[in-house]
Backbone as numpy.savetxt, mean C-alpha at the origin, in Angstrom:
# Nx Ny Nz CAx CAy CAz Cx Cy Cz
23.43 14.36 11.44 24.04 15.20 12.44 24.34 14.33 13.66
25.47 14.21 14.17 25.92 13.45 15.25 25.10 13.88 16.84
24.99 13.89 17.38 24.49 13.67 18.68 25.48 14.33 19.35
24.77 15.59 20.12 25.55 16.61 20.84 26.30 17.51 20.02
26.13 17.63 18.45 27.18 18.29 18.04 26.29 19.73 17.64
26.24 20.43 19.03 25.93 21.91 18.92 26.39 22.44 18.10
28.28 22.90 17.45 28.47 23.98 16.49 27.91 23.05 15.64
27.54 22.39 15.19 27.44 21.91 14.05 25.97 22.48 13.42
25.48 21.88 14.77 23.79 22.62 14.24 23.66 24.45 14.78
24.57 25.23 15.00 24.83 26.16 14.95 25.21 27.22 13.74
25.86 26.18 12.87 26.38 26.54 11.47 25.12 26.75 10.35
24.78 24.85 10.62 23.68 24.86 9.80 22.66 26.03 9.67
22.08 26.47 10.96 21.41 27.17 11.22 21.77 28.98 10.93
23.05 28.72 10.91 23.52 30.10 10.44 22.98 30.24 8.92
23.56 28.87 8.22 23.84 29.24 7.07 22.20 29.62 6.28
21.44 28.66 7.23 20.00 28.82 6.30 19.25 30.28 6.43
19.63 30.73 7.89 19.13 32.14 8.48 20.22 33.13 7.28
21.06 32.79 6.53 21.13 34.12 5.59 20.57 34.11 4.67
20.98 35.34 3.90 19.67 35.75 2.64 21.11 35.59 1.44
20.09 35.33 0.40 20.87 34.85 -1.26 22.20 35.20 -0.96
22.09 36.68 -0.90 23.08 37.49 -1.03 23.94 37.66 -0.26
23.91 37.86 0.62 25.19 36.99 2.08 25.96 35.30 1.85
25.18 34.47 1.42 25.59 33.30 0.87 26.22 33.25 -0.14
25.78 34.08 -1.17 26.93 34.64 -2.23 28.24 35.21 -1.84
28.39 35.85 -1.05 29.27 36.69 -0.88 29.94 35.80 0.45
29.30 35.02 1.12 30.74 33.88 1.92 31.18 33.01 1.07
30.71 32.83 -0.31 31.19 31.85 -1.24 32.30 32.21 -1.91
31.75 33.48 -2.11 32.71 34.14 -3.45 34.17 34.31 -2.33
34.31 34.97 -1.01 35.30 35.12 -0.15 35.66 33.68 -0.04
35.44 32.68 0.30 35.95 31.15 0.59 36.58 31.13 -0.57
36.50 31.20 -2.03 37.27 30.88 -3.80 35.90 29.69 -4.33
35.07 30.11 -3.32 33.70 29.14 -4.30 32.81 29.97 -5.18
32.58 29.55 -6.78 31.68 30.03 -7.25 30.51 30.14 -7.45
29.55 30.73 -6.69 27.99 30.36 -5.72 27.20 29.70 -6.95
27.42 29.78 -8.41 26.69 29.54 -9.39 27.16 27.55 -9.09
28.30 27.40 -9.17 28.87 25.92 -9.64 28.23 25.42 -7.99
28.37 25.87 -6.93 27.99 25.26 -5.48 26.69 25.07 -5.62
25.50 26.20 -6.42 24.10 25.78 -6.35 24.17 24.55 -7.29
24.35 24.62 -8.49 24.29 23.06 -9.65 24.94 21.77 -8.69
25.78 22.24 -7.94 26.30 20.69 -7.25 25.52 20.29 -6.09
24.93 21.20 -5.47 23.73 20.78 -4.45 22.45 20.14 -4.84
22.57 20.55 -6.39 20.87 20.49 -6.79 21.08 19.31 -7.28
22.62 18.58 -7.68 22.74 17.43 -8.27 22.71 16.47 -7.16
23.18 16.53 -6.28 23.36 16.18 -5.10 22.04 15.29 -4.18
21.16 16.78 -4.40 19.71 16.47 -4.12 19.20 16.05 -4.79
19.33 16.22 -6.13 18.31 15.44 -7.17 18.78 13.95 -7.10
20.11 13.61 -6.86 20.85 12.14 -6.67 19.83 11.57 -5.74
19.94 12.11 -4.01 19.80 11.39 -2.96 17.65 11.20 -3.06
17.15 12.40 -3.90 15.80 12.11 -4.15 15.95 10.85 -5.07
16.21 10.58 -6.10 15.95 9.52 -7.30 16.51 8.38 -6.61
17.32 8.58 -5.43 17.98 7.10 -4.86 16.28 6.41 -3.66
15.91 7.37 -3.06 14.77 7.51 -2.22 13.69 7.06 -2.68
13.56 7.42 -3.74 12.30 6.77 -4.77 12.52 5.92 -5.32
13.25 5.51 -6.02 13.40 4.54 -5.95 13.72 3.23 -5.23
14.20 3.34 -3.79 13.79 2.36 -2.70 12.38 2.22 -2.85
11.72 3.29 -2.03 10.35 3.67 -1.97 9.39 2.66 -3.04
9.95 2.82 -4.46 9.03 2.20 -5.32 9.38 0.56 -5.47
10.83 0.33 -4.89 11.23 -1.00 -4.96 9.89 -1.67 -3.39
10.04 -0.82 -2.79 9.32 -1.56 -1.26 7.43 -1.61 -1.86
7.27 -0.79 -2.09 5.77 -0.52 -2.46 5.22 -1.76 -3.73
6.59 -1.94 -4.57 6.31 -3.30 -5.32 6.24 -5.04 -4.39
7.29 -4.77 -3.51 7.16 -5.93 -2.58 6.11 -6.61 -1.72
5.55 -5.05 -1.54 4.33 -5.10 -0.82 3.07 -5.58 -1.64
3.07 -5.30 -2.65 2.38 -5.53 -3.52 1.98 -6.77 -4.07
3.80 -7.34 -4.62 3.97 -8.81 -4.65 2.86 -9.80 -3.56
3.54 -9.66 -2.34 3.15 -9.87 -1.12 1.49 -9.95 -1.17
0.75 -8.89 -1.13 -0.61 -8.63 -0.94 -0.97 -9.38 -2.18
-0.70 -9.67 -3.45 -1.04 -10.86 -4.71 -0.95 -12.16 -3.52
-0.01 -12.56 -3.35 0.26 -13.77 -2.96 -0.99 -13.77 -1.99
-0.78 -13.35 -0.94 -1.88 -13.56 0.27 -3.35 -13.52 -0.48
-3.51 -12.59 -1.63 -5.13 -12.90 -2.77 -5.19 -14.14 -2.94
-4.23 -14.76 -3.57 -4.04 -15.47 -4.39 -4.50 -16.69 -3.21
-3.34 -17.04 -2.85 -3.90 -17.69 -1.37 -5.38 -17.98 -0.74
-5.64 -16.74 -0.61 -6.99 -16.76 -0.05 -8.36 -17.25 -1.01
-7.91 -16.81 -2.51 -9.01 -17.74 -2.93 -8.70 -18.76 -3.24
-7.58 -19.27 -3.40 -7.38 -21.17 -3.21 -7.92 -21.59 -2.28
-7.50 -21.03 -1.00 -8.43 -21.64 0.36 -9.80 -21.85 -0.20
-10.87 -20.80 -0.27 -12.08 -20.04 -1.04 -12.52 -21.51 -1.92
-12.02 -21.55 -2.66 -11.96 -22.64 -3.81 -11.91 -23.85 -2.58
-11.34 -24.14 -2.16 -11.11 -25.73 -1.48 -12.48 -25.73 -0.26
-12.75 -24.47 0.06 -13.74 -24.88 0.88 -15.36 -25.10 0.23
-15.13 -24.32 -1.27 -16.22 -24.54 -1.66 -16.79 -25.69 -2.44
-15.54 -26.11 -2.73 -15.14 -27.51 -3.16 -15.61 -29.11 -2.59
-15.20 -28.63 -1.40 -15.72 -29.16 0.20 -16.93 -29.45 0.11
-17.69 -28.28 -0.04 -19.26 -28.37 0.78 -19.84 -28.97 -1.23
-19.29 -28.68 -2.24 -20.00 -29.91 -2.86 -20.62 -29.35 -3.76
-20.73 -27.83 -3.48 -21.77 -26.72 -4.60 -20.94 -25.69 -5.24
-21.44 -24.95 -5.93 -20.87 -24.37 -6.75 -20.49 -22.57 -5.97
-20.01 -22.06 -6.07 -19.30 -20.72 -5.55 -20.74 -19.80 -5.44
-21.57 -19.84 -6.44 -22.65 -19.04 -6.56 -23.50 -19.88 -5.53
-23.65 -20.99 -5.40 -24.35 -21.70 -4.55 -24.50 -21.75 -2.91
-23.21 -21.48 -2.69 -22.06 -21.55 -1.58 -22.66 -20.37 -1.28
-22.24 -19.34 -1.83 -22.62 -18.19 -1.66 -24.21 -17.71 -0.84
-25.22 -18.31 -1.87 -26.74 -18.31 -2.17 -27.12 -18.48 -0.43
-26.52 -20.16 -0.40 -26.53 -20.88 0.89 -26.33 -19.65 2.18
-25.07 -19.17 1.68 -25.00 -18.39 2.83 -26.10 -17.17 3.63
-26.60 -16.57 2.22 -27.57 -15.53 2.06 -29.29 -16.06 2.76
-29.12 -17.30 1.97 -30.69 -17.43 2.92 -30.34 -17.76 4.06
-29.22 -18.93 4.86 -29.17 -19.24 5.60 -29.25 -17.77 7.13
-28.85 -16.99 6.87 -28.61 -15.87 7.41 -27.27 -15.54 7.76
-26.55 -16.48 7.81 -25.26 -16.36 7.74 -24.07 -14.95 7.18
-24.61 -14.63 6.39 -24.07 -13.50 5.66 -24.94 -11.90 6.33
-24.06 -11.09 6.31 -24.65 -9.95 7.02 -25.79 -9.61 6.65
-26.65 -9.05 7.50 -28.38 -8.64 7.30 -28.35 -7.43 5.85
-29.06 -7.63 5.15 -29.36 -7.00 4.05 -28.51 -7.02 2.93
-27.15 -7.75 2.97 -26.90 -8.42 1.95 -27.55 -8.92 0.88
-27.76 -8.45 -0.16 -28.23 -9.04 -1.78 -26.98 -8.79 -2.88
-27.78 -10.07 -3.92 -26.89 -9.82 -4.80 -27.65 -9.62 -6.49
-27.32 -8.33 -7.06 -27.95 -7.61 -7.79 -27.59 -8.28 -9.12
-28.11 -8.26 -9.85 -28.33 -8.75 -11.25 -27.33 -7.47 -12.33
-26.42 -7.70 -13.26 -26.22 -7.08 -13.72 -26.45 -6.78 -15.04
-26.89 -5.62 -16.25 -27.67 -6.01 -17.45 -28.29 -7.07 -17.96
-29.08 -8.10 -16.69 -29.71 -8.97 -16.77 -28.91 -10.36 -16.77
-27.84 -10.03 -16.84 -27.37 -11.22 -16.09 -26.20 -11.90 -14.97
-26.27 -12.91 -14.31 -25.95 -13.57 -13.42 -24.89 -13.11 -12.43
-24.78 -13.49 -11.03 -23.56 -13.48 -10.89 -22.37 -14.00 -11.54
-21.19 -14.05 -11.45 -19.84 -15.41 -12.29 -19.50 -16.27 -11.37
-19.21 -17.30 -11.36 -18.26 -18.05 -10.17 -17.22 -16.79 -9.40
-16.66 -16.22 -10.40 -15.66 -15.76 -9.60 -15.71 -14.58 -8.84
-17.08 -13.84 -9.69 -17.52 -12.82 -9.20 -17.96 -12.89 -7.02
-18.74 -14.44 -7.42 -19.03 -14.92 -5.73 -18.34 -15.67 -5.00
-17.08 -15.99 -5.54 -15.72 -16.52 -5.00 -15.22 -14.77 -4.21
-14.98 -13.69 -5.39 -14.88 -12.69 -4.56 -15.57 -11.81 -3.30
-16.72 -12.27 -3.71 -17.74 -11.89 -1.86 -17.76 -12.38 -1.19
-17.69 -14.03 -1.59 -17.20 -14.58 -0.52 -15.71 -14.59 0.62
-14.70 -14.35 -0.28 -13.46 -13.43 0.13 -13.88 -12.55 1.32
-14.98 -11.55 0.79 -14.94 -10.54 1.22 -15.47 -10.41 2.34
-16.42 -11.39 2.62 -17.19 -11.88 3.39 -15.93 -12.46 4.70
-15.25 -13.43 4.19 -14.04 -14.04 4.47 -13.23 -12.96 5.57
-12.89 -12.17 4.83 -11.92 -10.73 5.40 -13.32 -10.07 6.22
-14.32 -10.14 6.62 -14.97 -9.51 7.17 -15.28 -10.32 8.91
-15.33 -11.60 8.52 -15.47 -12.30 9.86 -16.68 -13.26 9.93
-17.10 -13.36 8.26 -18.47 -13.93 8.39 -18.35 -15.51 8.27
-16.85 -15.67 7.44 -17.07 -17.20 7.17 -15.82 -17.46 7.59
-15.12 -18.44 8.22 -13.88 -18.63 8.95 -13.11 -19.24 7.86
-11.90 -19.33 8.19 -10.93 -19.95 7.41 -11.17 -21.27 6.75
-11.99 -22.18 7.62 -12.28 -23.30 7.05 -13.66 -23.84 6.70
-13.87 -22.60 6.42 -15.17 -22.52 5.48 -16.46 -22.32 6.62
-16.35 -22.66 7.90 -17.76 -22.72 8.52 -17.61 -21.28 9.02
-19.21 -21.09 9.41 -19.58 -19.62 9.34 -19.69 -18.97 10.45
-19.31 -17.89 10.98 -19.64 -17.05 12.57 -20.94 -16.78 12.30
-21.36 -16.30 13.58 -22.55 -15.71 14.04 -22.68 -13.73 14.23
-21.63 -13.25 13.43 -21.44 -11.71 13.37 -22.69 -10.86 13.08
């Protein structure tokens, strides 16, 4: 709707304030057949929805893309710093836990009896990472 265009939103507003049957009957007087005008609106709308969603699902994939990459990223960093200090991801990790470094009451639970994985403590450490505990280049805040 253009800007300032009162009849316009005057009309609109007419047309929605009538009932079925009044809308029928300015159709049928104009030479429109209210049956063929509803199927061409609904096509219309069903068009400009399936065009919408599909943006929608094109952007939500990008984002997506995007948020992989920046994972992906972040545990390469992850990897190079643990790489760095010389020990192993579970180690790295361990280190952090006694050292105090890692938030107070942090443990790491045993699962059907066994171990953490490397990658399993590559990911807490991430998480740790995204939290503020261990900086980008591997050394640790005081949070």
């Amino acid at each position: 709707m253009k800007k300032n265009n009162y009849l316009e939103e005057f009309i609109i507003n007419d047309v929605l304030s009538m009932s079925e049957q009044d809308l029928d009957q300015l159709l049928s007087d104009s030479g429109v057949d209210p049956d063929r005008a509803a199927e061409s609106l609904k096509k219309r709308i069903s068009d400009v929805s399936l065009r919408y969603r599909k943006a929608q699902f094109s952007e939500i994939k990008e984002a997506l893309a995007a948020s992989r990459i920046d994972e992906d990223k972040s545990q390469e960093n992850i990897l190079d710093d643990v790489k760095k200090s010389g020990k192993s991801a579970k180690d790295y990790l361990i280190d952090l836990i006694v050292s105090g470094r890692a938030p107070q009451g942090l443990t790491l639970a045993f699962r059907e009896g066994q171990e953490i994985t490397e990658s399993e403590a590559i990911g807490i450490i991430d998480d740790l990472k995204s939290l503020g505990y261990v900086k980008d280049d591997g050394s640790e805040t005081n949070n």
